[in-house]
Structure formats: C-alpha cells, structure tokens
Z-matrix of the N, CA and C atoms (Angstrom, degrees):
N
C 1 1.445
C 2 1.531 1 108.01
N 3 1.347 2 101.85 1 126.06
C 4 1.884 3 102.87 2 170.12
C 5 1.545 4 103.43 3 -71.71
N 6 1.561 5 100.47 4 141.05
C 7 1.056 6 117.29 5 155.40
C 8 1.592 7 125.99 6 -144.16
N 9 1.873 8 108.31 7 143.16
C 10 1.693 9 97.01 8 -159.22
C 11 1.716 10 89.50 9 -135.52
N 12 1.045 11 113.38 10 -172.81
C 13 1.465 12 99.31 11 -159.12
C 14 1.924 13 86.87 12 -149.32
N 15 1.658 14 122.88 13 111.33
C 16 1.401 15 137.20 14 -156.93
C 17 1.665 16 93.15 15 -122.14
N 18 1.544 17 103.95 16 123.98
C 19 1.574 18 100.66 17 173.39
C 20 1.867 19 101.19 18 -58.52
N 21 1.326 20 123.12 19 -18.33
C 22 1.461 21 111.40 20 178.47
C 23 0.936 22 131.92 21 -84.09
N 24 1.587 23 114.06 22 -32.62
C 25 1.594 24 120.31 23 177.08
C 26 1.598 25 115.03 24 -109.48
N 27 1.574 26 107.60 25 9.97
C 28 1.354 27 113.75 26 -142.08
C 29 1.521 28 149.35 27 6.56
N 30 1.417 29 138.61 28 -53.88
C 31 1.620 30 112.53 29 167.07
C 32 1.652 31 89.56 30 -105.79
N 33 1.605 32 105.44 31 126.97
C 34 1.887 33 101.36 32 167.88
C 35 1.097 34 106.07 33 -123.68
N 36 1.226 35 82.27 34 126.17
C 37 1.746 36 110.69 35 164.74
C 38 1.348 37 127.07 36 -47.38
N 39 1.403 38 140.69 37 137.58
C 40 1.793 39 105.87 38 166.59
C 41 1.700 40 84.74 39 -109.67
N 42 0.788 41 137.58 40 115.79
C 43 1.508 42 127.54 41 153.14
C 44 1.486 43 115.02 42 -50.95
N 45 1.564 44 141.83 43 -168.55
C 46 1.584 45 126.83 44 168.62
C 47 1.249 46 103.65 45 46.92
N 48 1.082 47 137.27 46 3.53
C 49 1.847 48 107.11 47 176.42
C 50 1.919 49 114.86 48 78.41
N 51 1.205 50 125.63 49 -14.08
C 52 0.991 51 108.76 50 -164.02
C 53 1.922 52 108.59 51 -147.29
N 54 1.478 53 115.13 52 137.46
C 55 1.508 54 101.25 53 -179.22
C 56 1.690 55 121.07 54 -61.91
N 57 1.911 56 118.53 55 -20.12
C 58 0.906 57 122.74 56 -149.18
C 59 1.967 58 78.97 57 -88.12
N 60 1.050 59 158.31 58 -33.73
C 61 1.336 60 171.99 59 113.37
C 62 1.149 61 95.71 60 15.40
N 63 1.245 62 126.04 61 -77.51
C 64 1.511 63 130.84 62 -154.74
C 65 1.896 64 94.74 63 -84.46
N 66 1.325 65 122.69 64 -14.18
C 67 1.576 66 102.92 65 169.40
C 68 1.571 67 110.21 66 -82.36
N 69 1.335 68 111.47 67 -32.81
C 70 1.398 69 90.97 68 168.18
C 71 1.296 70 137.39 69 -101.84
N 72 1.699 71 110.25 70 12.71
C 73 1.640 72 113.50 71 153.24
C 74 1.616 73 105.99 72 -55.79
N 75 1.667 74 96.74 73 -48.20
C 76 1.674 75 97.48 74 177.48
C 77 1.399 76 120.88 75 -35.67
N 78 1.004 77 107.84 76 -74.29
C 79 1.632 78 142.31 77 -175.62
C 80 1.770 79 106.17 78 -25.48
N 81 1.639 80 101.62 79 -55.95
C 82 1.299 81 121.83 80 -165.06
C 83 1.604 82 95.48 81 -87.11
N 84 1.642 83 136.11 82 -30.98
C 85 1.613 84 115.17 83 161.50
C 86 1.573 85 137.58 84 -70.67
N 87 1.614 86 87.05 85 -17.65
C 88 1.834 87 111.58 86 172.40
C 89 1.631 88 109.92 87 -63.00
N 90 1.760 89 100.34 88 -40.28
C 91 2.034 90 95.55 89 172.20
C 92 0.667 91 120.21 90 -104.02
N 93 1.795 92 120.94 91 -3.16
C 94 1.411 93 104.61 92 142.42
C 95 1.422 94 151.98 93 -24.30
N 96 1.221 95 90.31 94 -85.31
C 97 1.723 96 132.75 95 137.33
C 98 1.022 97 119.70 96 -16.32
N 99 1.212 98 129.56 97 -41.19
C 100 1.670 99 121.75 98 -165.99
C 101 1.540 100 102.76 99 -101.13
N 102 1.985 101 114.37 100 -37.04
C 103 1.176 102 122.52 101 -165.23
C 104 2.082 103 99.79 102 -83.94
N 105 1.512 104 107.94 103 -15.36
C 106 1.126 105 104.45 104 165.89
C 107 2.178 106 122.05 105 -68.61
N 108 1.644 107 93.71 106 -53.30
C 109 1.804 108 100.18 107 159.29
C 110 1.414 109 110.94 108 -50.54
N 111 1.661 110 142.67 109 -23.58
C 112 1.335 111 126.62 110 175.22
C 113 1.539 112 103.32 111 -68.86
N 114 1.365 113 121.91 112 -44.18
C 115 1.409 114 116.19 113 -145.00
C 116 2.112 115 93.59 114 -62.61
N 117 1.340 116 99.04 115 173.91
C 118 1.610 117 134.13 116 -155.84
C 119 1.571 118 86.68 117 -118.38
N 120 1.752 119 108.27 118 135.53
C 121 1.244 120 103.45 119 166.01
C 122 1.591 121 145.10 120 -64.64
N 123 1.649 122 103.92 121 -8.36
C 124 1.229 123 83.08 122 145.34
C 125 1.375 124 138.95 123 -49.67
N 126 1.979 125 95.13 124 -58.92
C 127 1.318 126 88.27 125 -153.43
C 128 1.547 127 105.02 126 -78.92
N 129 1.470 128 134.22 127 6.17
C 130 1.328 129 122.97 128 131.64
C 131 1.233 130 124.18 129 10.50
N 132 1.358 131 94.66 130 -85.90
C 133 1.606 132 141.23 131 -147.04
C 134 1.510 133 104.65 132 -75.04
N 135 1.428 134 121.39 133 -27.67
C 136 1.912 135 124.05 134 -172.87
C 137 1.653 136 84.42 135 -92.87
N 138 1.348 137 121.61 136 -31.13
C 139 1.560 138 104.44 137 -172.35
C 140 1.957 139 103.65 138 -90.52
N 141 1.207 140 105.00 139 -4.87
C 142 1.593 141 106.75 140 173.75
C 143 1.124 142 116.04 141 80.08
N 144 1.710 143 125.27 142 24.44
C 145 1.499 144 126.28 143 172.05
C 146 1.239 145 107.83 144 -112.11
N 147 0.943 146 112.87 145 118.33
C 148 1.929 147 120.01 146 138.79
C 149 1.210 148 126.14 147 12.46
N 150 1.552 149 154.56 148 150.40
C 151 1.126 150 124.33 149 112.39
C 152 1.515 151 139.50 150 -57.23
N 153 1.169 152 108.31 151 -19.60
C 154 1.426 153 120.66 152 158.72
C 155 1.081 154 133.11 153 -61.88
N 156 0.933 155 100.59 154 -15.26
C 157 1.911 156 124.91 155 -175.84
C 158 1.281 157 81.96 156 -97.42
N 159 1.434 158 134.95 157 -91.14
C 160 1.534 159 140.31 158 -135.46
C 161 1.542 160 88.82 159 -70.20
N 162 1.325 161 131.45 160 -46.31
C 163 2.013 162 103.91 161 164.08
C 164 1.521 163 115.10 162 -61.72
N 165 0.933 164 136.53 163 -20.73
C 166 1.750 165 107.13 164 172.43
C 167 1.051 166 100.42 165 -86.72
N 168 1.766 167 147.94 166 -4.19
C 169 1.425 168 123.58 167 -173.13
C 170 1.505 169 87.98 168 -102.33
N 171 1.274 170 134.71 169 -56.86
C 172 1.198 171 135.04 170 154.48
C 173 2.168 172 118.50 171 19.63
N 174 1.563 173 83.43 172 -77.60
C 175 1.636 174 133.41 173 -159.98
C 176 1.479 175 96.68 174 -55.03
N 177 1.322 176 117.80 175 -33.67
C 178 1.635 177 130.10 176 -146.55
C 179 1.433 178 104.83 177 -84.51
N 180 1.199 179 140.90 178 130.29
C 181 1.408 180 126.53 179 -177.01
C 182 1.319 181 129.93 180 -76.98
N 183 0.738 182 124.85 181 141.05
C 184 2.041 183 117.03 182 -170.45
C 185 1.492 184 140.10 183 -16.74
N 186 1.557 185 98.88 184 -23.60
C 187 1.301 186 118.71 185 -169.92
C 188 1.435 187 113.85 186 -95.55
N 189 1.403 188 99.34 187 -25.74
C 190 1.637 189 101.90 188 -166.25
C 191 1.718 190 103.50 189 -95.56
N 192 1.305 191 108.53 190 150.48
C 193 1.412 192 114.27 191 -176.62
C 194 1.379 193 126.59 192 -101.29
C-alpha cells in the first residue's frame, strides 16, 4: 500500500494502488454524503439513521472514513 504524508490530509493512504482510485473513492463519499444531508426524516428512519447520525457523517470531509 502507498503511503505519502500531505500537510492537508496528513498520512494518505492510496488503497487500489493508484491516486486516480482513491479520487474517485473520494468523489463517490462526497455524494454520498451530500445525497445522505438531502434525505427527509422519514426517509431517515426506513434506512434506520438518526439525524444525528446523518450530521456527523454528513460533517466529515471527503477524505476521512
């Protein structure tokens, strides 16, 4: 596993072998994330999260897991 060490993200991982990999793991937790802050408490509630829950996963910046 590569690993490089960014005063921004500090130690990063690449998982896959490759940076172009790890931009779009990124990519794909960022709309996660955002399409999770759209949902309505119902539909919260059929997937079994919180709103309290869905703001701290929300909250988290792209990189972190």
């Amino acid at each position: 596993m590569n690993t490089f060490y960014t005063p921004t993200f500090g130690r990063l991982r690449l998982r896959g072998g490759s940076f172009f990999t790890t931009l779009l793991r990124w990519s794909r937790i960022y709309r996660e994330r955002q399409a999770l802050r759209g949902l309505d408490d119902r539909l919260l509630r059929d997937i079994g999260v919180t709103r309290i829950d869905a703001a701290q996963e929300f909250s988290k910046r792209f990189w972190q897991e």
